[in-house]
DSSP file (Angstrom, degrees, kcal/mol; ACC not computed):
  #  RESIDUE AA STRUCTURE BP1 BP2  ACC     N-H-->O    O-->H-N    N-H-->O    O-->H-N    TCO  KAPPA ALPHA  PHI   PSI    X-CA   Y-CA   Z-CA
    1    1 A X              0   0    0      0, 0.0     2,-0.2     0, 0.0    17,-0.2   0.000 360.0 360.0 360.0 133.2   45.2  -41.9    8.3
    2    2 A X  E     -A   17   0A   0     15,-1.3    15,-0.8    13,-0.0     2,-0.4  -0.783 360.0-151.7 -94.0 145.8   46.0  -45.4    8.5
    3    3 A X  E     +A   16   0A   0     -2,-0.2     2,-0.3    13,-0.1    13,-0.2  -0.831  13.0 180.0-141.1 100.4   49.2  -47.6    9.5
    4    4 A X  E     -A   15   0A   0     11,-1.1    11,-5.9    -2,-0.4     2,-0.5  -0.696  17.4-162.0 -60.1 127.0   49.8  -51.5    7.8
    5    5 A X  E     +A   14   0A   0     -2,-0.3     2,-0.5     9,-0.2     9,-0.2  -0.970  20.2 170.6-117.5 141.4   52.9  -53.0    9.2
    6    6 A X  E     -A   13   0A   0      7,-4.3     7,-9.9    -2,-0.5     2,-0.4  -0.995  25.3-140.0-143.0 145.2   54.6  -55.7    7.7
    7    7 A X        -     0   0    0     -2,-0.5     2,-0.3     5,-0.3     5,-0.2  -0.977  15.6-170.4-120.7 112.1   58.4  -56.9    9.1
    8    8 A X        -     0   0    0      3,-0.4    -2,-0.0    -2,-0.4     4,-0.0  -0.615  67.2 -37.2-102.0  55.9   60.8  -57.9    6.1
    9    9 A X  S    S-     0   0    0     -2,-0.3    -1,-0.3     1,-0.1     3,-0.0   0.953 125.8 -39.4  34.6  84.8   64.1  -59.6    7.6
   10   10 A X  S    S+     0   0    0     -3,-0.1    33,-0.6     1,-0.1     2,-0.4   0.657 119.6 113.9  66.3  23.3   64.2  -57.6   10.1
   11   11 A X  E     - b   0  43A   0     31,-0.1    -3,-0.4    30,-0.1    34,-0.2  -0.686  59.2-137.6-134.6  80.0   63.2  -54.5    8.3
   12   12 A X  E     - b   0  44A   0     31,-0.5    33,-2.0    -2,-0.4     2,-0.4  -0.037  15.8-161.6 -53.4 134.7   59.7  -53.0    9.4
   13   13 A X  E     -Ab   6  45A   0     -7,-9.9    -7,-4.3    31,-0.2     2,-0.5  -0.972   2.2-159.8-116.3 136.8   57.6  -51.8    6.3
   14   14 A X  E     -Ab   5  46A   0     31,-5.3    33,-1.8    -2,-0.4     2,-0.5  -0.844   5.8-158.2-120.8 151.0   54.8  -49.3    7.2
   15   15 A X  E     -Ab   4  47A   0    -11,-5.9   -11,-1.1    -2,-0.5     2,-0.4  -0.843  21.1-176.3-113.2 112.2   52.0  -49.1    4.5
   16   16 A X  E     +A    3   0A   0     31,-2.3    34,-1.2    -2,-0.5     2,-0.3  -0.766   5.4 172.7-121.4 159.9   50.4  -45.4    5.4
   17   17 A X  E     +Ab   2  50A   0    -15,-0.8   -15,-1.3    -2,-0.4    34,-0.2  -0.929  37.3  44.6-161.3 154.5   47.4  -44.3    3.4
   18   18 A X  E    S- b   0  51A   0     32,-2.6    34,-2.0    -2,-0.3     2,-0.3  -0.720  97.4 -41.4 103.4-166.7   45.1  -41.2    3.9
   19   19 A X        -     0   0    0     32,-0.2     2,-0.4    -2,-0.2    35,-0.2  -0.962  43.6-150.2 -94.5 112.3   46.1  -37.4    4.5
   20   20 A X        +     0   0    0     33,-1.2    33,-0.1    -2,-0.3    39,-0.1  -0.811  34.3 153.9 -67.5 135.7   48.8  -36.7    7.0
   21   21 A X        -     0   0    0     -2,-0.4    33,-0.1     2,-0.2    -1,-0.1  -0.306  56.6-112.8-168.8  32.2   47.8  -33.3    8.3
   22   22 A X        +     0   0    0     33,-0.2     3,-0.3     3,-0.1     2,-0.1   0.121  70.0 108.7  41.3-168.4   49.5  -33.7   11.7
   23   23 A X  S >> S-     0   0    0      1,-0.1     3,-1.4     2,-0.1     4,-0.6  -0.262  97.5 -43.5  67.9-174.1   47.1  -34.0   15.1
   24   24 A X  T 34 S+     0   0    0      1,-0.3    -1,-0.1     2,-0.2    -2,-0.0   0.371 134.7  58.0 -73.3 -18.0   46.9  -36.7   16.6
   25   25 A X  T >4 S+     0   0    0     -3,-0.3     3,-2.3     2,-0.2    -1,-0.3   0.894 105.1  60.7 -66.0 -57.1   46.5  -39.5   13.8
   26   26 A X  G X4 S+     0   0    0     -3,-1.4     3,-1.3     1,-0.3     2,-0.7   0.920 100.5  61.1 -50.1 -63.3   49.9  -38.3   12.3
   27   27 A X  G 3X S+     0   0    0     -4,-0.6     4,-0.9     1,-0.3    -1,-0.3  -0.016  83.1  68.3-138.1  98.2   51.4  -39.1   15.5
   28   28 A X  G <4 S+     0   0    0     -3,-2.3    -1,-0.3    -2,-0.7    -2,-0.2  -0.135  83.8  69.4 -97.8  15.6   51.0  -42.1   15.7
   29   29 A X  T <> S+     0   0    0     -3,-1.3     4,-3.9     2,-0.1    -2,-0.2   0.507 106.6  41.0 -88.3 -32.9   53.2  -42.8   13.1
   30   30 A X  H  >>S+     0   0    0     -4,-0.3     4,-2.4     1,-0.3     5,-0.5   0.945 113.7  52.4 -81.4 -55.3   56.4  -41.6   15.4
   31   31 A X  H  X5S+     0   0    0     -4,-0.9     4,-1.4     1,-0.2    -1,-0.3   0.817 108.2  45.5 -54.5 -25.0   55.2  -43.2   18.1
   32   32 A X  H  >5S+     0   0    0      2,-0.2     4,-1.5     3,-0.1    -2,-0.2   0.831 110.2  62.4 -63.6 -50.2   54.7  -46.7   16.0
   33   33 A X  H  X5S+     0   0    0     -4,-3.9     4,-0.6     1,-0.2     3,-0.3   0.858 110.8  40.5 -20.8 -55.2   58.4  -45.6   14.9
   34   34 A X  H  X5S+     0   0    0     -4,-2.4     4,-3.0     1,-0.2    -1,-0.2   0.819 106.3  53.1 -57.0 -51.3   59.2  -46.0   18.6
   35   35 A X  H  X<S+     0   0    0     -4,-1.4     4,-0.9    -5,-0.5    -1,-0.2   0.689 104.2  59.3 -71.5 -12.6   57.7  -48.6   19.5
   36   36 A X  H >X>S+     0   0    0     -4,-1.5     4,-1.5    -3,-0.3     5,-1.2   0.926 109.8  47.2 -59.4 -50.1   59.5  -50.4   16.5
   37   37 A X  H ><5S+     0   0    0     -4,-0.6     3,-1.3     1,-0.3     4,-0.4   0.968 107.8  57.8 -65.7 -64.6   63.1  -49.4   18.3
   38   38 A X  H 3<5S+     0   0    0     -4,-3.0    -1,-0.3     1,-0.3    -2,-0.2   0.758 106.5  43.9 -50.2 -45.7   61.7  -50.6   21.3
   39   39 A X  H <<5S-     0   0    0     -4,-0.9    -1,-0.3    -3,-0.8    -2,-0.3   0.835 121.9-105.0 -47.3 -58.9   61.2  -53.8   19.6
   40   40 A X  T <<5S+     0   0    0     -4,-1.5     2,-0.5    -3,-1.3    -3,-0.2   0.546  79.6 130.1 112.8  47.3   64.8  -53.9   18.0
   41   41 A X      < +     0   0    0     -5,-1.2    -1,-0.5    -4,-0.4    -2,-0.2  -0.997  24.8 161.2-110.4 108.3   63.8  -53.2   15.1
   42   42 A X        +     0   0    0     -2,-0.5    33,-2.9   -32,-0.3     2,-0.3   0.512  46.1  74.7-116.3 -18.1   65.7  -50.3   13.6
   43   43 A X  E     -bc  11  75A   0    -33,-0.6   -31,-0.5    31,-0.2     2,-0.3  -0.579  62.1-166.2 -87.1 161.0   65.5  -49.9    9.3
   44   44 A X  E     -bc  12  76A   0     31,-1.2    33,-1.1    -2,-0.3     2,-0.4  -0.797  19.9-159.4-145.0 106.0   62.0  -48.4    8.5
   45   45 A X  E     -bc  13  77A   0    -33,-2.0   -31,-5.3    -2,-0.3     2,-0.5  -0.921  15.0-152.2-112.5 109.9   60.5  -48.3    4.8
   46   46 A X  E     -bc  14  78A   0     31,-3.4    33,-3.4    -2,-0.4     2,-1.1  -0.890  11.2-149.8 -94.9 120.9   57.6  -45.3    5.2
   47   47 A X  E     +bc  15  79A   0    -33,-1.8   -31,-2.3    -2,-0.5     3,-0.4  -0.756  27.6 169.3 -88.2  91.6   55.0  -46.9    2.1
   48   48 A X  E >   +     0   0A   0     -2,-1.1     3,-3.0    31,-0.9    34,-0.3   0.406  43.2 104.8 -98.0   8.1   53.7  -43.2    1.2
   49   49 A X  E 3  S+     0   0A   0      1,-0.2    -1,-0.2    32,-0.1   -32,-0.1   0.767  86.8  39.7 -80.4   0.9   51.8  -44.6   -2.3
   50   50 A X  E 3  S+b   17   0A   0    -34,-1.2   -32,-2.6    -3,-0.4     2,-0.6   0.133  86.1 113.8-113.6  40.1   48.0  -44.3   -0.5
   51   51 A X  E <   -b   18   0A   0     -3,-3.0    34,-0.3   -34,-0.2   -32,-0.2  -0.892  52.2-168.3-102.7 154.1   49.0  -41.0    1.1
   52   52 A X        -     0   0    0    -34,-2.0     2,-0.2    -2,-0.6    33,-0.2   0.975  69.5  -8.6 -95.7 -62.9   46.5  -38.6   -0.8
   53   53 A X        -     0   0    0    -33,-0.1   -33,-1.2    31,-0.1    -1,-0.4  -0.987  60.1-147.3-146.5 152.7   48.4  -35.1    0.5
   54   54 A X        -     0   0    0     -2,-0.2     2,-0.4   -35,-0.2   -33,-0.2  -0.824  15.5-155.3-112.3 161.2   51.1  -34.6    3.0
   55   55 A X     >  -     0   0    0     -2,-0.3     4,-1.7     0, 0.0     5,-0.3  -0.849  48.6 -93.9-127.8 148.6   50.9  -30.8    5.3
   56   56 A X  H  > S+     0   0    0     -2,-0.4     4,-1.8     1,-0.2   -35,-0.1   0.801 132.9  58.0 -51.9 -11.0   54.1  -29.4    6.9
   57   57 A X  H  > S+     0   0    0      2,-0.2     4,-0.7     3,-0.1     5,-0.3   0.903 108.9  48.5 -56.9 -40.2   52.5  -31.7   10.4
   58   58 A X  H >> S+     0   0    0      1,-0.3     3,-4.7     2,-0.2     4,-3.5   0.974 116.6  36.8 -72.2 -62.8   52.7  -34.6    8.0
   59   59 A X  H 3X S+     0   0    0     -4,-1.7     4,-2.4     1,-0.3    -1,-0.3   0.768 115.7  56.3 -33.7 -51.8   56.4  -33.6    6.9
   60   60 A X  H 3X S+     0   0    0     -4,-1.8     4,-2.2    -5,-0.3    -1,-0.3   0.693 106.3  49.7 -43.1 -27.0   57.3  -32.5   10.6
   61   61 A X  H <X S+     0   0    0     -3,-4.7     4,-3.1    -4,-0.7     5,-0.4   0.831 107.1  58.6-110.2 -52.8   56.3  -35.9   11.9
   62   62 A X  H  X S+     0   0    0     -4,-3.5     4,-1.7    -5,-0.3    -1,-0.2   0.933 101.1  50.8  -4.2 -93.1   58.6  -37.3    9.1
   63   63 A X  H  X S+     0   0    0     -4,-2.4     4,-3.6     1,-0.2     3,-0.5   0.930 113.7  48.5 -43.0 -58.3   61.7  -35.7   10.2
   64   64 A X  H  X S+     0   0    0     -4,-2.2     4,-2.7     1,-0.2    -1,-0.2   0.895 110.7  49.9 -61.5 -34.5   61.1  -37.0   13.7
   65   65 A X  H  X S+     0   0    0     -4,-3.1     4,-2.2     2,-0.2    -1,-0.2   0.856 114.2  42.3 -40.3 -54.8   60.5  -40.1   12.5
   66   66 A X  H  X S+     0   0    0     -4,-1.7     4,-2.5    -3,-0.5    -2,-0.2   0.962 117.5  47.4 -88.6 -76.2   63.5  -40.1   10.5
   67   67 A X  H  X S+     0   0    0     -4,-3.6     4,-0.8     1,-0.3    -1,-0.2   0.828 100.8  60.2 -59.0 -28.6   65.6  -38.6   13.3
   68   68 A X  H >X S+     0   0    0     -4,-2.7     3,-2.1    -5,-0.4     4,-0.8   0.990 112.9  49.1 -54.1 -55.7   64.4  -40.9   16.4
   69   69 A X  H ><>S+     0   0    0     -4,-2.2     5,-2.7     1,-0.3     3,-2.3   0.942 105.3  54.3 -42.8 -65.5   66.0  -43.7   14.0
   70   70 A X  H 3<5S+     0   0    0     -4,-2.5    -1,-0.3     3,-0.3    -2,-0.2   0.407  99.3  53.4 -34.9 -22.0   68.7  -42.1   13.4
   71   71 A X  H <<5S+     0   0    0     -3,-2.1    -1,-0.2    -4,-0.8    -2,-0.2   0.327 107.7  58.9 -91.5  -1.4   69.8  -41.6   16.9
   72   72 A X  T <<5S-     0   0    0     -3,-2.3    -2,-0.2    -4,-0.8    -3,-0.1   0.530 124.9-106.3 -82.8 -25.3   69.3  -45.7   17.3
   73   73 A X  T   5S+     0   0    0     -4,-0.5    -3,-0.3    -5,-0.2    -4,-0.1   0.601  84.0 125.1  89.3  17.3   71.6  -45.8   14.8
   74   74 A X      < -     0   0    0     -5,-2.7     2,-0.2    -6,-0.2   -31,-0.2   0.017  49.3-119.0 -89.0-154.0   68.6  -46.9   12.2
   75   75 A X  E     -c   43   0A   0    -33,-2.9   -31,-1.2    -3,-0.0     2,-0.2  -0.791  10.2-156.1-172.6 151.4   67.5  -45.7    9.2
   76   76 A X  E     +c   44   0A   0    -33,-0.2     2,-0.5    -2,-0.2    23,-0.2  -0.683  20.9 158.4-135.6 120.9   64.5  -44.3    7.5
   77   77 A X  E     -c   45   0A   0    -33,-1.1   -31,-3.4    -2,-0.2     2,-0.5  -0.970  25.8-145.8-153.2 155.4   63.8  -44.3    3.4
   78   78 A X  E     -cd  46 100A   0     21,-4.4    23,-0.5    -2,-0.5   -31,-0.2  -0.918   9.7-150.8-128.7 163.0   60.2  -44.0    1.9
   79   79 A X  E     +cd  47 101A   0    -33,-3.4   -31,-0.9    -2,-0.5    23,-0.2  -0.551  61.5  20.6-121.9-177.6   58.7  -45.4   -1.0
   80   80 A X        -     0   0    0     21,-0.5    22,-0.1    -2,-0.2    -1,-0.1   0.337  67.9-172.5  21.5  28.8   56.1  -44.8   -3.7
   81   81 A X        -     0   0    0     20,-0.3    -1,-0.2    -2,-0.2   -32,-0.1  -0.015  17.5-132.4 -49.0 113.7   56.2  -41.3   -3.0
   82   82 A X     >  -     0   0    0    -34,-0.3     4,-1.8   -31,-0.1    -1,-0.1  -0.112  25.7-106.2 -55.4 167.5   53.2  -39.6   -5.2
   83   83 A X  H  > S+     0   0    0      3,-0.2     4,-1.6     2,-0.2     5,-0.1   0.698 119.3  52.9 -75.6 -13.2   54.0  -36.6   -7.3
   84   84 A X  H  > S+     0   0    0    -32,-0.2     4,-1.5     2,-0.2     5,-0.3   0.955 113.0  50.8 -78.2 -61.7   52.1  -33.8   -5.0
   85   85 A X  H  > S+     0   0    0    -34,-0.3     4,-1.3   -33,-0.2    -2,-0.2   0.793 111.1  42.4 -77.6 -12.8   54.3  -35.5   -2.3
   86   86 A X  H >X S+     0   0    0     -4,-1.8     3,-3.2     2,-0.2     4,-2.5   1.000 111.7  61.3 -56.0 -73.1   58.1  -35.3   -4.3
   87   87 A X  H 3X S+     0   0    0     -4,-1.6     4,-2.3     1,-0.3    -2,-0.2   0.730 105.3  43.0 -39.6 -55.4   57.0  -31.8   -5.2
   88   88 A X  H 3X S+     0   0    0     -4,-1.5     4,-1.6     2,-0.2     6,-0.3   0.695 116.6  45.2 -32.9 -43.2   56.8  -30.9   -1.7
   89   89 A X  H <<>S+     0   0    0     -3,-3.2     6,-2.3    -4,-1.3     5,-0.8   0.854 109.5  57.5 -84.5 -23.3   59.9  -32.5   -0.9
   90   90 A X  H ><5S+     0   0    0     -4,-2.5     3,-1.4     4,-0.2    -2,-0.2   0.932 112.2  40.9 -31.4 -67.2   61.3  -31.0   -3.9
   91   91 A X  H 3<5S+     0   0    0     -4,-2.3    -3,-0.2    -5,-0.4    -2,-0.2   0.848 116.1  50.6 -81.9 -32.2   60.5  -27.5   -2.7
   92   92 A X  T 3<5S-     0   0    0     -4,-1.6    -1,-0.3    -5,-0.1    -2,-0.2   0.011 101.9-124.8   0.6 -24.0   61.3  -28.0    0.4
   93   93 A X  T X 5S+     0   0    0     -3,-1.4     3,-1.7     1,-0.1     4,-0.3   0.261  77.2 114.2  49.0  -3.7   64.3  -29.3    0.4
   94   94 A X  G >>< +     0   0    0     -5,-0.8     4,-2.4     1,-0.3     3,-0.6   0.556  54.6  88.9 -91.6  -7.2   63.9  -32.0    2.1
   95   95 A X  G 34 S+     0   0    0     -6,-2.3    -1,-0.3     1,-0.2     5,-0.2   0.714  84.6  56.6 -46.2 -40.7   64.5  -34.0   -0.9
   96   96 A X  G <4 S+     0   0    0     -3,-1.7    -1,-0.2    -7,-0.3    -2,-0.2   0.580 106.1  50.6 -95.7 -23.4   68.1  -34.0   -0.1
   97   97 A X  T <4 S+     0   0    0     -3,-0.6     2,-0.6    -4,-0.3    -2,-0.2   0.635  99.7  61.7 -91.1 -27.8   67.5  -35.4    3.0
   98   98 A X  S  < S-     0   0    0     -4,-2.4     2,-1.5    -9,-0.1   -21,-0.1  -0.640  71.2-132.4 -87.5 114.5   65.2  -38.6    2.4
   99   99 A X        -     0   0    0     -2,-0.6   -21,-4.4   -23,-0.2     2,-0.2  -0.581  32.4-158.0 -83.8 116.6   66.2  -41.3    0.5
  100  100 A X  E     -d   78   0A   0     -2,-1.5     2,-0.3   -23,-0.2   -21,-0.2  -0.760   8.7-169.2-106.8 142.3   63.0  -42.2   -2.1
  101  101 A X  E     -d   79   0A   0    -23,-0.5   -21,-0.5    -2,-0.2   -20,-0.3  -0.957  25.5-144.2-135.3 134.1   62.2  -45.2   -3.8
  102  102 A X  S    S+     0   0    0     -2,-0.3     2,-0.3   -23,-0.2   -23,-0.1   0.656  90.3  35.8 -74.5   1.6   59.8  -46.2   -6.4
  103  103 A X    >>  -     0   0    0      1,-0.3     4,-2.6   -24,-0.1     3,-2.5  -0.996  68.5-136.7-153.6 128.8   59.1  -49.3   -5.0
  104  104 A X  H 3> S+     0   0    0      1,-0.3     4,-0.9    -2,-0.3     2,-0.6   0.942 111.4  54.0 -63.7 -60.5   58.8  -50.8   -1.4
  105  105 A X  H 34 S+     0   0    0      1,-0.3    -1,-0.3     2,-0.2     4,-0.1   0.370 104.1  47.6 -64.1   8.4   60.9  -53.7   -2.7
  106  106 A X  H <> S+     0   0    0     -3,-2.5     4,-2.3    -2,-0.6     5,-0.3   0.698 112.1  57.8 -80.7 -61.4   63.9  -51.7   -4.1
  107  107 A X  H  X S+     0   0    0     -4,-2.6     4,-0.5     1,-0.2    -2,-0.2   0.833 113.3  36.4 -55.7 -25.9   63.8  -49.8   -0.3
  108  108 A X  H >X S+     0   0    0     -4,-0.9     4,-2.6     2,-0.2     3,-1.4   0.904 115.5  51.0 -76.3 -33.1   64.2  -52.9    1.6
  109  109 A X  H 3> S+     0   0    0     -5,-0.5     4,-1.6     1,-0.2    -2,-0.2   0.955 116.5  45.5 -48.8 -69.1   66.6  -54.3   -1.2
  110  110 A X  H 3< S+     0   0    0     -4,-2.3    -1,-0.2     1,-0.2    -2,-0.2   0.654 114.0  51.2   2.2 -51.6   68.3  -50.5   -0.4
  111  111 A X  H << S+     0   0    0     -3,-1.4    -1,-0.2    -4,-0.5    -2,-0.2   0.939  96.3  73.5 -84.4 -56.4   67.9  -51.3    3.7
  112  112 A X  H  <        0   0    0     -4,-2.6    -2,-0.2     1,-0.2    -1,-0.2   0.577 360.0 360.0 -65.0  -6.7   69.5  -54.4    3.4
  113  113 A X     <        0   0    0     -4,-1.6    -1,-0.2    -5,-0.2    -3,-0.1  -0.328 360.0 360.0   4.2 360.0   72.8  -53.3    2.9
């Protein structure tokens, strides 16, 4: 798994590509999360169009993701989400909890807000 960052007015976009399948690769997505807050960087657009398949790690690491922001007061939205990984979130539920977009540049429009 891989992690591109690009910073949009003030709005970090992470471009993540590969399999999330948790261990140790996954996170290093939360911990890049962190290290954004640390920064003062608090909106987050997760770029999921080159991840291949996501595993309940991948999802787990998600949620933390998601929640770390959230307790900063940020906020968390993903983009290009494939169909294997919508199904998932679909079945899941978790759908209900993520805010999706088809297109990074809708989620930052979306962020800036």
């Amino acid at each position: 798994m891989k992690i591109k960052e690009k910073i949009v007015d003030h709005i970090a976009v992470l471009e993540v590509s590969g399999k999330m399948m948790g261990g140790p690769e996954t996170m290093a997505l939360h911990d890049h999360v962190k290290s954004l807050l640390q920064d003062g960087i608090k909106k987050v657009v997760i770029d999921l169009g080159g991840v291949k398949w996501i595993n309940s790690s991948g999802m787990g690491v998600l949620m933390a993701c998601m929640t770390t922001l959230s307790n900063a007061g940020g906020k968390l939205v993903l983009a290009h989400v494939s169909e294997k990984v919508n199904s998932l979130l679909m079945i899941t539920q978790l759908i209900k909890v993520f805010e999706t977009y088809e297109t990074v540049d809708r989620a930052v429009a979306a962020l800036r807000e």
